[in-house]
Phi, psi and omega in degrees: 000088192282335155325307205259018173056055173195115165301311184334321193294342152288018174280152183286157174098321214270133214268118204270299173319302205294317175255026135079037203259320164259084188272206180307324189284309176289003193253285168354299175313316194281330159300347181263304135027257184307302162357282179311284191319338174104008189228109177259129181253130150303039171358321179278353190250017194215145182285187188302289217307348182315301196278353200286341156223189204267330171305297168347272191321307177264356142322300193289320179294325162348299199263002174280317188293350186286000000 
């Protein structure tokens, strides 16, 4: 997860809010991010756990992609 300037943050599990590892600015990146790739994710349309790990997070992206 190169948004949140931490390998960690790809691990499985690790909780990206909680440890603060996905603040605004990286989630803004990761949104743009995806963008580019053709994949929109809406933040305000989708809940907080959406963002809370990287599994989520690519859960999510699957399925906007669908």
């Amino acid at each position: 997860m190169e948004a949140c300037g931490s390998p960690e943050a790809g691990e499985p599990g690790v909780d990206l809010l909680e440890r603060g590892l996905l603040d605004s600015l990286a989630l803004i990146t990761l949104l743009e991010g995806l963008e580019d790739r053709g994949i929109e994710l809406i933040p305000t349309q989708l809940p907080k756990e959406t963002f809370r790990t990287a599994e989520s997070i690519l859960q999510a992206a699957r399925t906007a992609e669908m």
